[in-house]
N, C-alpha and C positions, 0 to 999 in steps of 0.2 A: 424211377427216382433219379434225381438228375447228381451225377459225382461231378461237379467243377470246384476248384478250389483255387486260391490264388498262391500262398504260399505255405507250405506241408512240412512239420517234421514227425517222422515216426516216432516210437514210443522212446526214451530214452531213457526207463527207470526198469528196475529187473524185480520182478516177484518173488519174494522170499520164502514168504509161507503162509495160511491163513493163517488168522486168529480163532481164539477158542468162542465156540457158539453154545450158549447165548449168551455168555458173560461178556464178550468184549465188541458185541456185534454193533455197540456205541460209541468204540473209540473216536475220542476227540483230539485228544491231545497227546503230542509224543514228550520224552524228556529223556535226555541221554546222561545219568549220572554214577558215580562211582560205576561206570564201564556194566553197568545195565538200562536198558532199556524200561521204562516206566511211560504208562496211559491210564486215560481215566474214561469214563463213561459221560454221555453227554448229559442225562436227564435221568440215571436209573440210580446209582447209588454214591454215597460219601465215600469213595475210596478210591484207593491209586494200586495200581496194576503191575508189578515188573515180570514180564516175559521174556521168554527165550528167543531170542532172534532167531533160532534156526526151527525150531518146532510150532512158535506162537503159544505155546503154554505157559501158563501163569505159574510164576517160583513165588513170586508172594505177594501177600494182600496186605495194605496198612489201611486202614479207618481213620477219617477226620472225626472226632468225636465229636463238635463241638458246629458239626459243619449240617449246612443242606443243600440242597439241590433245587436247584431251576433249570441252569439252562448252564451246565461247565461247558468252557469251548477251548481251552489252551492252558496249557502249563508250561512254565518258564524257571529261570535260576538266577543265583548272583552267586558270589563265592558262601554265604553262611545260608540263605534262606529258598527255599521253593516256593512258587505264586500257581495259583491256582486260579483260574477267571470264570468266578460264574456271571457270563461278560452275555449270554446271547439273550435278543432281545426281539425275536420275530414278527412282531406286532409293533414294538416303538413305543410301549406305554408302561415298560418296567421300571419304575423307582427304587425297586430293592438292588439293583448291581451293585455287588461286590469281588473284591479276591481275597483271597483265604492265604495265608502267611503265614509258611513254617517251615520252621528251623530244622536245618538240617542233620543238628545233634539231637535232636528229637526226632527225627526220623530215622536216625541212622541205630537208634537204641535197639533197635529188636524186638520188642514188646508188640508189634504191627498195630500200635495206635497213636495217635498224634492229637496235638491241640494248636487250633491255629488263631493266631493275630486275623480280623478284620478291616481290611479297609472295602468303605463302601464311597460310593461315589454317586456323581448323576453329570453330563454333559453340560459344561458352561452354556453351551449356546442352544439346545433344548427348551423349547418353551411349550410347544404341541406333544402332548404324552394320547392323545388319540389312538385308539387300537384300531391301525391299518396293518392286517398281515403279510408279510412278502414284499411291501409296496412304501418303504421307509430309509432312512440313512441310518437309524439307531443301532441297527443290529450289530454284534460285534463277534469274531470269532479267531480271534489273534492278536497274542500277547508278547511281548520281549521284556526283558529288565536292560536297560541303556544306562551308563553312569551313575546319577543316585533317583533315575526317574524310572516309572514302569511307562510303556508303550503301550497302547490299544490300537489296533487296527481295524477299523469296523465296513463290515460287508453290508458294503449301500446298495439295495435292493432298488431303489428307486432312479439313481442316477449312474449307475455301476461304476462308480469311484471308491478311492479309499480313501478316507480320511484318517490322522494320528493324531490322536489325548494322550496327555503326559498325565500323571500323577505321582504324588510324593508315596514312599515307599514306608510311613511309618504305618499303623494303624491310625484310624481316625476316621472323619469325613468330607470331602472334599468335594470339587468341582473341577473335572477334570478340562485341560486347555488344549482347543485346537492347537495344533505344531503344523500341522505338513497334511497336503493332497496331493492326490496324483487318477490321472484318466485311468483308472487297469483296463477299464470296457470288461468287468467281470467280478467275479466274488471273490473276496476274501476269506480262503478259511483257516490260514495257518500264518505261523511265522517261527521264525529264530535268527540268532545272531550268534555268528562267530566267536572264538574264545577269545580274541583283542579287538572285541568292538568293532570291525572295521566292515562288515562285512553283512547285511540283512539277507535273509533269506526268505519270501513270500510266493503260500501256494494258493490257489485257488479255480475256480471251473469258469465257464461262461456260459451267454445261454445256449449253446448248443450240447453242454456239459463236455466239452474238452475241457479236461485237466493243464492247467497253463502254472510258471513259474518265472517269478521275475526275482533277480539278484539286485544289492543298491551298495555301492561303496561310493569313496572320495567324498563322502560327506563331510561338511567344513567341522572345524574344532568348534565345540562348546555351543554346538546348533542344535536343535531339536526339531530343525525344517528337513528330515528326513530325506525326504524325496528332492532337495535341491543338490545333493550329491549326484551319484553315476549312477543311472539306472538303465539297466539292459534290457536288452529285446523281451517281447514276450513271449515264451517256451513255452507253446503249446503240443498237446498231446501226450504228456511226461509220462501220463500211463495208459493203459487202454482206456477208450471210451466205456463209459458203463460206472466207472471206480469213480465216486466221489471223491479226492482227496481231501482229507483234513487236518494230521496232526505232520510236522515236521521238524527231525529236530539232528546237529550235527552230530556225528560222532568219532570223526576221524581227518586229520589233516594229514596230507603227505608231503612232500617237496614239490609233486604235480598237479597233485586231488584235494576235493573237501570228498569226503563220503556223508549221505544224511541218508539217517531213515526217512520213510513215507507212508504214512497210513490212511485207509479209504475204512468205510463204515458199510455195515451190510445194507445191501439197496437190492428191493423186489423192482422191479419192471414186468411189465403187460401188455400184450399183445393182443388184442382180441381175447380167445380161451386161452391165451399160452401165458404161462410165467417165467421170468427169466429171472434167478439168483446171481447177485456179486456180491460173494461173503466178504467181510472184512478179510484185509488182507496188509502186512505190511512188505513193507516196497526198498529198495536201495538204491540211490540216484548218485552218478558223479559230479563234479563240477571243476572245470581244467583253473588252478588257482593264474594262471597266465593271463586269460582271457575273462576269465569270471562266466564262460558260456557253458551249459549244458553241453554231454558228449552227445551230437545228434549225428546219424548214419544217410540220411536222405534232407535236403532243403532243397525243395526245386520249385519254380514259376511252373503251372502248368496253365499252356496257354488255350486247351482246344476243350471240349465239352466230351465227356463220357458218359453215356445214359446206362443206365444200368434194370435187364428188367428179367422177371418181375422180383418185385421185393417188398416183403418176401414173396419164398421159392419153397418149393417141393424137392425137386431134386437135379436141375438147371437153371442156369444164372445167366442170361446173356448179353454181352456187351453190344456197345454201338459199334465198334469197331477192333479187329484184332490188335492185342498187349504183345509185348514182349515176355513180360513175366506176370502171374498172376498167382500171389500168396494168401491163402488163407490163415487167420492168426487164433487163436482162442481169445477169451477174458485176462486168464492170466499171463499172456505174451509168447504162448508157446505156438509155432509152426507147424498148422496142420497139415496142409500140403499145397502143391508148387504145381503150376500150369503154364506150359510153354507156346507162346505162337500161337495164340486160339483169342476167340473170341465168344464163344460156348463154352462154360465152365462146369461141367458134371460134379454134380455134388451131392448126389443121394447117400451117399456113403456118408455123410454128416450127419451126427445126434442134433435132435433139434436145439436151438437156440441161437444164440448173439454171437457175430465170428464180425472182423473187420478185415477187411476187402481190401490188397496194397497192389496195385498195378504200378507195371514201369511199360512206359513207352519211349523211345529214344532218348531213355535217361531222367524222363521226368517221372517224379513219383505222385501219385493220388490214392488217399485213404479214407476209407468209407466203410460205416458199419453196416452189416446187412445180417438177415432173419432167417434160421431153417426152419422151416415148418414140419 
């Protein structure tokens, strides 16, 4: 398998803790309020989730009475109300999209069941509703509340751009209005926005399934063209390869930091006879408020070709040429061990599965996933 890469950053998000299996192995969406953490399932049930950011266990359950399910992909806030998006649409030919709208003194009663306001919508410029799966710009999996409008960000599978729909924020029916695009060259699965608006936060994978993030400020006053503000690099590899990202939401500003959660969904991978698990898991990422950049440890050009073989391995790895250093990582970002000066990497002493491959050679870093068998 051939490791060349042109520019690399290592993982820059830390593993918290799993989520509880099988109730939460569909997190979608994150939401950081009254100083808990709150998810929802993508397609399993009407309810919203608050867990323990240190454990992943569930402290309580609230019921949309009034609600169903399709396809929830994100939840969002303003100061009185929570949105809820049952926004995904992986075929292109859903005319039921709606979000679910509720008050947050109805949430906050105790009782752990809620009733929510409807707004349903359908895309102004929409006209082919054809069930193509995977292979469309309809799909949508990222929501914000901006000023008195709701945001949609939708995961165009066809062109891998993103496009923004604005919608009015009462209940009703509308027709939601292009605002803003932008090239990610990837999916969209998340979003949030800072506590003064100033500030969007967008996660999503591409097709190699790197986890990538892009941040967007200096957007003009009283715009809704999103993307014609400041938009930064794209932060790829935020978490291990493997981890879907999809829900993201802030929870802490400092004088130097944003801190956000990050949530991935449980994903089976296959190998031949092997199967390989990435439970749900949620995640904590920084962002230096200076720079608006992710904290990344390695960005290097690497200029020269690595082959890596075979891959998978039994219980040697051999490179093209000898590394400097040569780190083994797990799924969840932890250090399984370290190889000096070689270019034969012995690794029988590995459980089978998924591990990413970080070499440095005069300073340059390359990352690559590789297989134990």
């Amino acid at each position: 398998m051939l490791l060349c890469t042109s520019i690399i950053s290592s993982q820059t998000a830390e593993a918290i803790t799993e989520l509880i299996t099988p109730d939460l192995d569909e997190t979608s969406g994150l939401l950081f309020y009254n100083n808990k953490i709150i998810t929802h399932n993508d397609d399993k049930d009407a309810k919203l989730y608050e867990i323990n950011s240190t454990t992943g266990n569930i402290t309580r359950t609230v019921e949309i009475k009034n609600a169903t399910v399709t396809d929830w992909e994100d939840i969002a806030q303003d100061a009185s109300y929570i949105y809820i998006g049952d926004i995904g649409n992986n075929f292109g030919n859903r005319t039921n999209l709606k979000i679910y709208k509720i008050s947050k003194s109805d949430y906050d009663d105790g009782d752990n069941e809620v009733t929510a306001e409807i707004i349903s919508y359908s895309y102004a410029d929409q006209n082919d509703f054809s069930s193509n799966l995977n292979n469309q710009n309809w799909d949508a999996e990222a929501l914000i509340s901006y000023g008195d409008k709701l945001l949609i960000f939708t995961k165009n599978w066809a062109d891998k751009k993103v496009n923004v729909y604005s919608l009015p924020k009462n209940s009703g029916t509308y027709s939601a209005n292009l605002e803003s695009t932008y090239n990610t060259n990837g999916l969209i699965t998340g979003a949030d926005i800072s506590f003064n608006e100033e500030v969007i936060y967008l996660t999503g994978y591409s097709n190699s399934q790197a986890p990538f993030m892009y941040t967007i400020h200096n957007i003009p006053s009283n715009s809704l063209d999103i993307f014609s503000g400041s938009v930064s690099d794209k932060k790829e590899n935020i978490v291990s390869l493997g981890n879907q990202v999809e829900g993201i939401t802030l929870f802490e500003t400092t004088s130097t930091k944003h801190r956000l959660y990050i949530s991935n969904e449980r994903y089976t991978a296959f190998l031949g006879s092997l199967t390989f698990l990435f439970p749900a898991k949620l995640w904590i990422v920084e962002i230096d408020v200076d720079t608006l950049s992710l904290n990344t440890s390695d960005e290097i050009i690497v200029n020269e070709k690595l082959n890596i073989s075979p891959n998978p391995f039994y219980n040697t790895l051999n490179l093209s040429k000898v590394v400097d250093e040569a780190t083994i990582i797990d799924l969840s970002g932890k250090t399984i061990d370290k190889q000096y000066s070689t270019k034969k990497l012995s690794l029988g002493h590995l459980q089978k599965g998924i591990y990413i491959l970080k070499t440095k050679k005069n300073n340059a870093v390359s990352i690559e996933k590789i297989f134990k068998l």
